[in-house]
C-alpha positions in Angstrom: -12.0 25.7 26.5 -9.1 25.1 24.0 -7.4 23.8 26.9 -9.4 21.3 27.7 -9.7 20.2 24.3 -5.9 19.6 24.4 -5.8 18.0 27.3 -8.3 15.2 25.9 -6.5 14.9 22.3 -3.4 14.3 24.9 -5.4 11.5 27.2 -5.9 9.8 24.4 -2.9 10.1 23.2 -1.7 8.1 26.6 -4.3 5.7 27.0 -4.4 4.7 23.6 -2.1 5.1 21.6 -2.5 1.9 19.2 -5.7 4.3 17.8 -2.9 7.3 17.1 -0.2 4.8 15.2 -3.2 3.6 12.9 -4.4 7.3 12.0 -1.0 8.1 11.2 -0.6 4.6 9.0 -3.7 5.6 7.0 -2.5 9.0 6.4 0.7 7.8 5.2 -0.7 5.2 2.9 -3.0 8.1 1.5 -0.4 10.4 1.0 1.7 7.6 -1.4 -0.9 7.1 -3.6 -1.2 11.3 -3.8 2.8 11.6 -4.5 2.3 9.3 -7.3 -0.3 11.7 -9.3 2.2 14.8 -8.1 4.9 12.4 -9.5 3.0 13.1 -13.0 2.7 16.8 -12.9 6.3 17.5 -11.3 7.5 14.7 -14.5 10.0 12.5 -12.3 11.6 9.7 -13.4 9.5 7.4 -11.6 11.6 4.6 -11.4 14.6 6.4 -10.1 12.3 7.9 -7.7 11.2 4.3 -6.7 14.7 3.4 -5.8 15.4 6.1 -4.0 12.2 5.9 -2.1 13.4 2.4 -0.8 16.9 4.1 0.1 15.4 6.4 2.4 12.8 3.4 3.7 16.2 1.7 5.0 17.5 4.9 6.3 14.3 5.7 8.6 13.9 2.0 9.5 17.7 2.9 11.2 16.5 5.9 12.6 13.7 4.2 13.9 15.5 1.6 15.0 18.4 3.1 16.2 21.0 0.5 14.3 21.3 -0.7 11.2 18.4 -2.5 10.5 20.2 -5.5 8.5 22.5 -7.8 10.4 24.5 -10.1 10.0 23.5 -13.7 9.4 20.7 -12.9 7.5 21.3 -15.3 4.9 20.6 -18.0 7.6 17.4 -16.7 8.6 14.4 -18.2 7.7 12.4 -15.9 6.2 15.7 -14.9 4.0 14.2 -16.3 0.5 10.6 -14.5 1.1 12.5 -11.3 1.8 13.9 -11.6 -1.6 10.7 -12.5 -3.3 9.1 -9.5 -1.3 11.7 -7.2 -2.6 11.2 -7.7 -5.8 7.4 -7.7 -6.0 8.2 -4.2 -3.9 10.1 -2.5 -6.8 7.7 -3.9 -9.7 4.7 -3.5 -7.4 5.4 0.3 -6.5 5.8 1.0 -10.2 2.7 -1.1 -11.1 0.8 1.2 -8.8 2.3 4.5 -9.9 1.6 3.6 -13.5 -2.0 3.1 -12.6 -2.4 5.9 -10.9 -0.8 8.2 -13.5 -2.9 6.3 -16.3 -5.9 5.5 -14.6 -6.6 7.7 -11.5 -5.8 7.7 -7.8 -9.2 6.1 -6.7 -8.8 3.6 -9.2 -5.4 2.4 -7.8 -6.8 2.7 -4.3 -9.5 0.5 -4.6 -7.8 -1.9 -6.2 -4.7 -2.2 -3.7 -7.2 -2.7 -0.8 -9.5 -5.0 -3.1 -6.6 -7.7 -2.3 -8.4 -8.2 0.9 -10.6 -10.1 -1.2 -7.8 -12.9 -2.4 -6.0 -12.6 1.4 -9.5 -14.3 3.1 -9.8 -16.6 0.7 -6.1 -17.9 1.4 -6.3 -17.7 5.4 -10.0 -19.6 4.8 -8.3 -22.1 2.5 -5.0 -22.8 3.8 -5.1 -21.9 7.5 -8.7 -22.7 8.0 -9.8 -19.5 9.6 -13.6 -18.8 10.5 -15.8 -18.1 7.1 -19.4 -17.0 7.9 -22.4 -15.6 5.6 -21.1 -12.1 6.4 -17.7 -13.0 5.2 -19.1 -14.6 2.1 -21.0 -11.6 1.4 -17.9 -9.3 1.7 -16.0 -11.8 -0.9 -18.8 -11.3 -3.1 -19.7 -7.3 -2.8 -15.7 -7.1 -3.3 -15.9 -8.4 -7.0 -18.8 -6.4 -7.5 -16.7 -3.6 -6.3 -13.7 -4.5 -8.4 -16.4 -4.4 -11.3 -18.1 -1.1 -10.9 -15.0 0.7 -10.1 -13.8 -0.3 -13.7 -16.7 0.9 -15.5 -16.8 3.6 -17.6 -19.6 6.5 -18.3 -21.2 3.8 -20.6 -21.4 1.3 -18.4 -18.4 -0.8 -20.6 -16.1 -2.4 -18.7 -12.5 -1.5 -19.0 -13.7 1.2 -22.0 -11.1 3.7 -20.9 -9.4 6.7 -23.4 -5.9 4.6 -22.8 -3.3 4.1 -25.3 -1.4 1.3 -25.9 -4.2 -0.6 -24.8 -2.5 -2.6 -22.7 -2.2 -0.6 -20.2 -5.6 -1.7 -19.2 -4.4 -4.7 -17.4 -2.7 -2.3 -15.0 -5.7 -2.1 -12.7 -5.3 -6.3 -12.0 -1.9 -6.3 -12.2 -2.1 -3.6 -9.0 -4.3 -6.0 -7.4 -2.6 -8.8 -8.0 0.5 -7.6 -6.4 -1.4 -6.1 -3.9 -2.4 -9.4 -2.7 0.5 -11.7 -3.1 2.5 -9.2 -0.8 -0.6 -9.4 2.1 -0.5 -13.2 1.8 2.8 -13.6 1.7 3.2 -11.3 5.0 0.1 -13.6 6.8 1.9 -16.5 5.6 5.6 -15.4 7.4 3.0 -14.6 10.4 1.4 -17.2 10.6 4.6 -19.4 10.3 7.6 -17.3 11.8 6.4 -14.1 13.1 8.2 -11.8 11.2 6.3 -9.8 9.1 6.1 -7.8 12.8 9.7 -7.4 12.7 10.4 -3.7 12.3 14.0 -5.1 11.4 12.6 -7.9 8.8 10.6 -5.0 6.7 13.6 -2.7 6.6 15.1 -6.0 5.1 12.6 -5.7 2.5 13.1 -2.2 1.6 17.1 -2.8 1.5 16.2 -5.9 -0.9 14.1 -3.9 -3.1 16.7 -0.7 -3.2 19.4 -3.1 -4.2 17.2 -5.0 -7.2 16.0 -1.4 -8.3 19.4 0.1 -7.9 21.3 -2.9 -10.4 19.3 -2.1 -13.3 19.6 2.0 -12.4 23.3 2.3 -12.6 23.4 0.1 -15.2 21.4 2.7 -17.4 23.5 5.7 -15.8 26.4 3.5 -17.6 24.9 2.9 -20.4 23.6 6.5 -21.0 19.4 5.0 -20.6 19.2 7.1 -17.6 20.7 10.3 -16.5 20.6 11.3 -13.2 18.5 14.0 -11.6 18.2 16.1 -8.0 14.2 16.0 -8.5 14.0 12.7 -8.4 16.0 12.2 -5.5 14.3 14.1 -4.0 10.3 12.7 -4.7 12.2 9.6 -3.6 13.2 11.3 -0.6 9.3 12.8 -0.4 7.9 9.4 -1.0 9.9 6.9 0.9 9.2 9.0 4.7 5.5 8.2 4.5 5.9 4.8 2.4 7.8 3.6 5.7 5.7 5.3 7.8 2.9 3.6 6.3 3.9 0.0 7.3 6.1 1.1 10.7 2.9 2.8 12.2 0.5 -0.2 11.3 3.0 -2.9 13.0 3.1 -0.2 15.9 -0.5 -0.3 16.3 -0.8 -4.3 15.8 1.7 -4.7 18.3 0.5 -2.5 20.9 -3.3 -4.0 21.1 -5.5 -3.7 18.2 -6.4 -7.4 16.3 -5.9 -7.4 12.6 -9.4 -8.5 12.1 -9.7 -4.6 13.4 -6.4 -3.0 11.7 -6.6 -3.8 8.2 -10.2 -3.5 7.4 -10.7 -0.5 9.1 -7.4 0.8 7.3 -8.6 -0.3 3.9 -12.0 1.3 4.5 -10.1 4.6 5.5 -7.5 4.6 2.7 -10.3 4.3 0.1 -12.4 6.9 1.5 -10.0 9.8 2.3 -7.9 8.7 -1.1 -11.4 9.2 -3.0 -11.7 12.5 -1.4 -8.4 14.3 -1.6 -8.3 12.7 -4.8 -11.3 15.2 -5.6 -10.4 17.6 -3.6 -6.6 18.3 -5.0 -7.0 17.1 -8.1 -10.2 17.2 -9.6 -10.7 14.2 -10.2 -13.9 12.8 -11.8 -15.6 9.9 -11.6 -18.8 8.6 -13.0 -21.7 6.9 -11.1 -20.8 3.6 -11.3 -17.2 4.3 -10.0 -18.9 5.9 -7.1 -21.1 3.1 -6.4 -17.9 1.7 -6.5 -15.8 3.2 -3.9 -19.2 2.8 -1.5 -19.6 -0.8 -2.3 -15.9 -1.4 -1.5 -15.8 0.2 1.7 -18.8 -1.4 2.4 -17.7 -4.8 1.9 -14.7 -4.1 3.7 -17.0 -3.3 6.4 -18.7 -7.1 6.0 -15.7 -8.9 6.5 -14.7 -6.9 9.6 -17.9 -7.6 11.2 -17.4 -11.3 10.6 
C-alpha cells in the first residue's frame, strides 16, 4: 500500500512538476514571514540579518545557476535602473515587513503583503488594458474590506492597537505599499522586457539589495553603531535559503506551464491561509473576530479575481 502511495506522489512528481515548484514557493514564502517572529524571540539584529539574508540569496542564485549570476555588461542592460530601484525597496521592504510582524503579528503582515494584489489589477487594468469583469470588481472591492477588518481591533476601532510610538501603526500600509510597487514593477519589466523571469535578473536584485544594506552596515561596524554577531549571520543564513527559494520556485513553476492568472492568486490564497495557521499553531497567536473575518474575506477575494 505505502508503495503505491509513493509511486503516485512520484507520477506526479513527473508529470507535473509546475504543481510541486509552486507548493514549495508557498512554503518558502510561509516560512519568511515565521523567521521574522523567531527573529523576535532569538533577539537578532534584524537589519544585519537582512543583509546577510540577501548574501546568501546571491550565493544560492549561483548554485542554482551554476555561474555567477551577475555578468558583465550589466550596466548596459535595460532593466539595469529598475534593478536598482528593486534593490532598494528590497532591503527597506524586508525590514518594513519584519517590523510589522514583530509589532503587529504574522497574519497581519501576511494579509497585507498579498493584499497588494489589489493595487497590481488595478495597474495592469489601467495601464496595459487587461480584462476587468464584475467578478474582478468584486475582488478589488472585498480586498479593501479585507484590508479593513484585518486592522480592527476587539472593539471594532480601526488601527486601536497597544503600540508604542504610535507610529508604528502605519507599518501595516507601509508593508502593503511596498508589497505592491515591487509586483507592479516586476509586471511592468514583464510585460515590457521579460525579465522578471530571469533567474539571473532576480539574483541581480538580491546582489543590489546586499550591496545598499551592506554600505550603511560597515559603516556602523566603523563607527561603533553596530557590532558584529555569529547569530545574526546566521538567521541571515536561515532566512535568505527560503527567501530565494520563495521567488526561484514560483518563476520555475511560471515557466514550466502554469498562467499567472493561476500562480499568484492561488499562492496568495495559500500563503494567507497556512501563515494564519502556523501562526496559531507555533505561536499562539490570537486574533479577534473581525481579523478572522478578515483572513476569510481575503482569501476569498483572492479567489474572485482568479476566477475572472
Amino acid at each position: 500500500m505505502k508503495s503505491k502511495k509513493k509511486s503516485n506522489i512520484a507520477a506526479v512528481i513527473k508529470t507535473r512538476p509546475e504543481v510541486i515548484y509552486l507548493i514549495l514557493s508557498i512554503l518558502c514564502s510561509t516560512a519568511i514571514v515565521l523567521i521574522f517572529k523567531l527573529f523576535q524571540q532569538w533577539k537578532v539584529h534584524t537589519f544585519q540579518a537582512i543583509v546577510f539574508n540577501y548574501v546568501t540569496c546571491v550565493i544560492c542564485g549561483w548554485a542554482a545557476l551554476g555561474r555567477f549570476p551577475i555578468e558583465e555588461g550589466f550596466w548596459q542592460t535595460v532593466w539595469f535602473p529598475w534593478a536598482l530601484f528593486l534593490g532598494f525597496v528590497f532591503i527597506t521592504g524586508f525590514n518594513i515587513v519584519a517590523l510589522t510582524v514583530q509589532k503587529f503579528n504574522v497574519t497581519m503582515a501576511t494579509v497585507m503583503q498579498k493584499m497588494s494584489l489589489l493595487l497590481t489589477v488595478v495597474f495592469a487594468f489601467v495601464f496595459y488594458q487587461e480584462s476587468f469583469n464584475v467578478l474582478k470588481a468584486a475582488g478589488v472591492v472585498t480586498a479593501v474590506a479585507a484590508i479593513l477588518l484585518v486592522n480592527l481591533s476587539a472593539k471594532g476601532k480601526l488601527f486601536e492597537w497597544n503600540i508604542s510610538p504610535r507610529y508604528w501603526l502605519f507599518l501595516p500600509i507601509l508593508t502593503w505599499l511596498v508589497s505592491a510597487t515591487i509586483e507592479i514593477v516586476f509586471l511592468h519589466l514583464e510585460k515590457q522586457t521579460g525579465a522578471s523571469s530571469d533567474i539571473g535578473f532576480v539574483s541581480f536584485l538580491f546582489g543590489t539589495a546586499a550591496v545598499l544594506g551592506g554600505i550603511p552596515l560597515l559603516i556602523g561596524y566603523i563607527r561603533g553603531r553596530f557590532k558584529f554577531d555569529w547569530k545574526s549571520l546566521g538567521a541571515g543564513v536561515f532566512l535568505g535559503i527560503p527567501n530565494f527559494g520563495s521567488i526561484y520556485f514560483l518563476l520555475k513553476s511560471l515557466g514550466i506551464g502554469l498562467d499567472g492568472s493561476v500562480v499568484f492568486p492561488i499562492n496568495n490564497v495559500s500563503i494567507i491561509a497556512l501563515s494564519s495557521l502556523a501562526a496559531l499553531l507555533f505561536f499562539r497567536e490570537k486574533l479577534n473576530r473581525y481579523n478572522i473575518i478578515g483572513v476569510l474575506v481575503a482569501i476569498f477575494s483572492i479567489l474572485l479575481i482568479a476566477l475572472s
